[in-house]
C-alpha positions in Angstrom: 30.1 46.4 163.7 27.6 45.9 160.5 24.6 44.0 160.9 25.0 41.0 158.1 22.2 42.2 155.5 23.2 45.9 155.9 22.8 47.0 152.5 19.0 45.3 152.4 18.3 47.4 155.6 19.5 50.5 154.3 17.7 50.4 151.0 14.3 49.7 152.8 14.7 51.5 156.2 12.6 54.9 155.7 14.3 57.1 158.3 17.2 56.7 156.0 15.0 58.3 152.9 13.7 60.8 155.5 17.2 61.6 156.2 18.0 62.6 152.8 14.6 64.5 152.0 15.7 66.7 155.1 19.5 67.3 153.8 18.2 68.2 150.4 15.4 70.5 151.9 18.6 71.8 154.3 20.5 72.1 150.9 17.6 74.1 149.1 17.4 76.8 152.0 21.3 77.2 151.7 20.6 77.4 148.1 17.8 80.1 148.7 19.2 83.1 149.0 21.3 82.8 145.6 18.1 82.9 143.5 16.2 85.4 146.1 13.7 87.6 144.0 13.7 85.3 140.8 11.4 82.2 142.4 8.4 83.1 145.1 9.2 81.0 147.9 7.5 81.7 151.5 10.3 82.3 154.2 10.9 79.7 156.5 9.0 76.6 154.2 12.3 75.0 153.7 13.4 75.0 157.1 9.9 73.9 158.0 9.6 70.8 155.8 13.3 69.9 156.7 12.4 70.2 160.2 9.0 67.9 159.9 11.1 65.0 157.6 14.0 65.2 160.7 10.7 64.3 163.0 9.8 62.1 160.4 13.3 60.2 160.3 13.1 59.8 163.9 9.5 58.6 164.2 10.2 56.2 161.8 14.0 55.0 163.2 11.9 53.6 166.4 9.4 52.1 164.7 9.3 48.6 163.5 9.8 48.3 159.1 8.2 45.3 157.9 10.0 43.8 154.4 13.3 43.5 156.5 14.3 40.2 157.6 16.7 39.3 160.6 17.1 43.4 160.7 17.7 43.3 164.6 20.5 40.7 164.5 
C-alpha cells in the first residue's frame, strides 16, 4: 500500500534522515567499546545524540514538509 510518488517522499521526508543519523549514532555506541581507551569519547554522548535525532525523527514525522507534492494521497 505505497503512496504513488513514494520514492520523492522518502528522499525529502527528514524523519527519514533523522532515522538514519540515530542508527548510525546507535551503530557508533555499539562500535564504542572496540576502540575504548584509543579515542576520548564522553560516556553516554552517543546514546544521547541518538536519543535527541529519535525525538527529532518523530517531531518531524508529524509535522507538515513543504517541497512534497500530493504526499498525503
Amino acid at each position: 500500500m505505497f503512496i504513488s510518488n513514494w520514492w520523492q517522499v522518502l528522499k525529502r521526508a527528514w524523519s527519514i534522515r533523522w532515522i538514519v543519523l540515530a542508527g548510525l549514532l546507535s551503530g557508533l555506541e555499539v562500535f564504542l567499546p572496540i576502540i575504548d581507551g584509543s579515542v576520548e569519547i564522553p560516556r553516554g554522548l552517543f546514546a544521547a545524540l541518538s536519543g535527541a535525532a529519535t525525538c527529532a525523527a518523530f517531531i518531524s514525522r508529524i509535522l507538515a514538509q513543504k517541497g512534497v507534492s500530493d504526499a498525503d494521497q
